[in-house]
C-alpha positions in Angstrom: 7.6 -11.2 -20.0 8.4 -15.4 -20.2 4.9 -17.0 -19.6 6.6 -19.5 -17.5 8.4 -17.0 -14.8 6.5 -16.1 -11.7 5.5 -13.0 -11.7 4.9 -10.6 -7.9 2.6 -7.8 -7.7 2.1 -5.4 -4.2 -0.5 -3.2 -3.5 1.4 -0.1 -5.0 2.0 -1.7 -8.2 -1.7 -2.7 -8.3 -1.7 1.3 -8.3 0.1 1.7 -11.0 -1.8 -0.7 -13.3 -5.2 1.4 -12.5 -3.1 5.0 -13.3 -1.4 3.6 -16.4 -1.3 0.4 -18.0 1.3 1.1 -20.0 3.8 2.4 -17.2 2.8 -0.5 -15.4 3.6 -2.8 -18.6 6.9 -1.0 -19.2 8.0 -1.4 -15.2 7.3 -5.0 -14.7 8.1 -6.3 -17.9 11.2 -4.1 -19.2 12.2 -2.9 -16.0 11.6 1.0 -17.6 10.9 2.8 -14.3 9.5 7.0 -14.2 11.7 9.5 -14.5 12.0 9.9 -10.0 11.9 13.5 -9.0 13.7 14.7 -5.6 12.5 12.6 -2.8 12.1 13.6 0.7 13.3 11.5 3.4 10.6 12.9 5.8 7.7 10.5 5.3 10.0 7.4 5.6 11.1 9.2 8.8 7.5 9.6 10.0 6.6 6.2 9.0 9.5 5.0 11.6 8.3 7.2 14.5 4.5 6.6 14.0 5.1 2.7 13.9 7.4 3.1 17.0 4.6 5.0 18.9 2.0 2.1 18.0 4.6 -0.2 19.4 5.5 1.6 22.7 1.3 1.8 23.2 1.1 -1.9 22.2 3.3 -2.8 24.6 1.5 -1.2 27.6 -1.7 -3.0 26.2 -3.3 0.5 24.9 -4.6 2.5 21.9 -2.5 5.4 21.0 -4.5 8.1 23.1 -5.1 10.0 19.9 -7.3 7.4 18.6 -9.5 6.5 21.6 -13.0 6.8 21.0 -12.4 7.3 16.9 -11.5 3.9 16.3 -13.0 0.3 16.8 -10.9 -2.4 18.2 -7.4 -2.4 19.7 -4.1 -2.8 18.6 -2.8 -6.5 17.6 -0.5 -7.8 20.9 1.6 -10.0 18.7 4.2 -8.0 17.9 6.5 -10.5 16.2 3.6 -11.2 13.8 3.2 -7.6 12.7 7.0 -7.4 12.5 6.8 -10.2 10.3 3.6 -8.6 8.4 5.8 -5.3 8.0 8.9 -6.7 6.6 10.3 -7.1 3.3 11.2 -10.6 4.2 8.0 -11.4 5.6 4.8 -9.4 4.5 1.5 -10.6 3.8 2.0 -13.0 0.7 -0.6 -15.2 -1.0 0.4 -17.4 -4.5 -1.7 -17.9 -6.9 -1.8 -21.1 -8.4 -4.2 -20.5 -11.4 -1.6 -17.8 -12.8 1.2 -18.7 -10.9 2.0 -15.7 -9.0 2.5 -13.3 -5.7 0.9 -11.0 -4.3 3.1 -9.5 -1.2 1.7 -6.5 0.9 3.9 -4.9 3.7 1.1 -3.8 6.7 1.6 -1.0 8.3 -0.9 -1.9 11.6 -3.7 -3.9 12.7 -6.5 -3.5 15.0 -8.2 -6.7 16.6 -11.8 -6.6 17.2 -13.3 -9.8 19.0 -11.0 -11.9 17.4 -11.6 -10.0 13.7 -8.2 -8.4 12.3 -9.0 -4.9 10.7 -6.1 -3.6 8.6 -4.8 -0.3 9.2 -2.0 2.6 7.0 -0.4 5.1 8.0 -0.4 8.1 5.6 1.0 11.3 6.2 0.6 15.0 4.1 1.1 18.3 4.2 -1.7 19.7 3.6 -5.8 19.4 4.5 -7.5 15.9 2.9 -8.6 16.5 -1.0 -12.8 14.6 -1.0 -10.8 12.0 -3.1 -8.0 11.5 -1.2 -9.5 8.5 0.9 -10.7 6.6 -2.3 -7.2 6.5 -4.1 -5.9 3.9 -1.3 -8.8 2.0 -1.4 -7.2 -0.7 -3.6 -4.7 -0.6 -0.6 -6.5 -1.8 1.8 -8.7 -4.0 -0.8 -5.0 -5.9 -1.2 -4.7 -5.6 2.3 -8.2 -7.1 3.4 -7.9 -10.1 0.9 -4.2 -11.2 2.0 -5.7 -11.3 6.3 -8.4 -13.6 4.6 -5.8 -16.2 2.1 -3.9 -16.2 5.2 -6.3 -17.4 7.6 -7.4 -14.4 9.3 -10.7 -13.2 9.9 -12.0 -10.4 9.1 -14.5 -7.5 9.7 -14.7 -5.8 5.9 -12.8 -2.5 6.7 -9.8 -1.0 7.1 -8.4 2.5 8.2 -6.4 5.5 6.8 -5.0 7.0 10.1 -3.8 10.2 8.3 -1.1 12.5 9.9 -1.7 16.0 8.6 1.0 18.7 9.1 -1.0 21.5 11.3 1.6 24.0 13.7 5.1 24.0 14.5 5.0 25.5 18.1 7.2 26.5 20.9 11.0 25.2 20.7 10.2 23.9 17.2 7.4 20.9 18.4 5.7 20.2 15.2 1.5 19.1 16.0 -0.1 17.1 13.4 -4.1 16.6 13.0 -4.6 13.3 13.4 -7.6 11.6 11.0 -8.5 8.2 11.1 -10.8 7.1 8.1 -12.7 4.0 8.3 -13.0 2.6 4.6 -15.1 -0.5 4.0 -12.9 -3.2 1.8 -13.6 -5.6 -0.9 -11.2 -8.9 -1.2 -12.6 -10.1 -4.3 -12.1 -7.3 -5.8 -8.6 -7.3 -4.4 -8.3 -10.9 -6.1 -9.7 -10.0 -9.5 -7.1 -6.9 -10.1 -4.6 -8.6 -9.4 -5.5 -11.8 -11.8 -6.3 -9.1 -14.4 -2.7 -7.7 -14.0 -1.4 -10.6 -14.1 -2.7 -11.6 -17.5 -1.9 -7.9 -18.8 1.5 -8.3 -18.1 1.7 -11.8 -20.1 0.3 -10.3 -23.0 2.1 -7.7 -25.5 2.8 -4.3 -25.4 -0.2 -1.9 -24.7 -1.3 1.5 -26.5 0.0 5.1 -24.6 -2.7 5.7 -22.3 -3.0 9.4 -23.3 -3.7 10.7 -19.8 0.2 9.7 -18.6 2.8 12.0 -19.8 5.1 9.7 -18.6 4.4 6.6 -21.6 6.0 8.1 -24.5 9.2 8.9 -22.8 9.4 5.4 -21.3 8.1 3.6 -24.7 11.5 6.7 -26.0 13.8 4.4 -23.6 12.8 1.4 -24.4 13.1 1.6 -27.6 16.5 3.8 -27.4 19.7 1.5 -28.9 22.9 3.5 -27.8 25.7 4.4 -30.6 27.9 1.6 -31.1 
């Protein structure tokens, strides 16, 4: 990657780094994506209708009633902000000067406590919560955390994983999902110093296979493939 070109990192790539350094590597710098299995269009679709339901509550000036009494705070009222927050045009973007680049996070929801924003993501699954499931997003709302607090927002040091877990389809085919919120405290600094650190990784040359991907040789295989002239 040229030293000199700006480089922009999200929350999900963040991800990748702390999986694999070498996929990561082999992503950013020569666009060598993993192999993509068959993708379902059903948690896109879920991601639409939960954020719609938020909004339809937000607009009456209530929680969803699923979350009353689990949850601290109450829904952000600006909903031109969040809109902004949530697109791909907008987002939550901070630029770093000292290694000249972005980091750009797309939030899902926000909660507002006394004037203290609380970040908020939606997941959904198919099946019961693993006892790691919470931790592997906590770099998500770490990223998430940080970018409130370069923007100006104030903070209270946590986030929530409102989990929608698959539980009964019942009578004329109503699916019911078990709804979990998970209160996780965050860290911005922490947030900062990952992304700085992947920052500099990219800059620098090609890293070892990390042995625990099986994904690095065959992307280090396509790299390195030269098609028959």
């Amino acid at each position: 990657m040229e030293n000199d070109k700006q480089i922009q990192l999200s929350p999900s790539s963040l991800n990748l780094y702390l999986e694999c350094p070498l996929c990561f590597w082999l992503y950013k710098v020569k666009k060598v994506k993993r192999p993509e299995g068959f993708m379902s269009s059903l948690p896109t679709a879920m991601d639409l209708l939960i954020k719609k339901h938020f909004d339809k509550y937000r607009s009456w000036g209530k929680l969803p009633p699923e979350l009353c009494g689990k949850v601290e705070g109450k829904l952000i009222d600006n909903q031109q902000l969040l809109d902004h927050w949530r697109s791909r045009k907008g987002g939550l973007r901070y630029e770093d000067k000292k290694t000249d680049a972005v980091l750009l996070g797309l939030l899902d929801e926000c909660f507002v406590n006394n004037g203290l924003y609380i970040p908020v993501d939606y997941k959904t699954r198919g099946f019961s919560l693993k006892s790691n499931s919470t931790s592997l997003h906590q770099n998500q709302l770490n990223c998430y955390t940080f970018l409130l607090e370069a923007n100006g927002y104030r903070h209270l040091s946590f986030g929530y994983l409102i989990y929608y877990i698959a539980k009964e389809v019942k009578e004329h085919g109503n699916v019911c999902f078990r709804i979990e919120p998970h209160k996780l405290d965050t860290f911005p600094p922490v947030a900062l110093k990952l992304f700085r650190e992947a920052v500099l990784f990219l800059r620098g040359p090609q890293p070892e296979t990390h042995s625990n991907s099986p994904f690095c040789s065959l992307g280090q295989k396509l790299y390195q493939f030269q098609p028959i002239p």
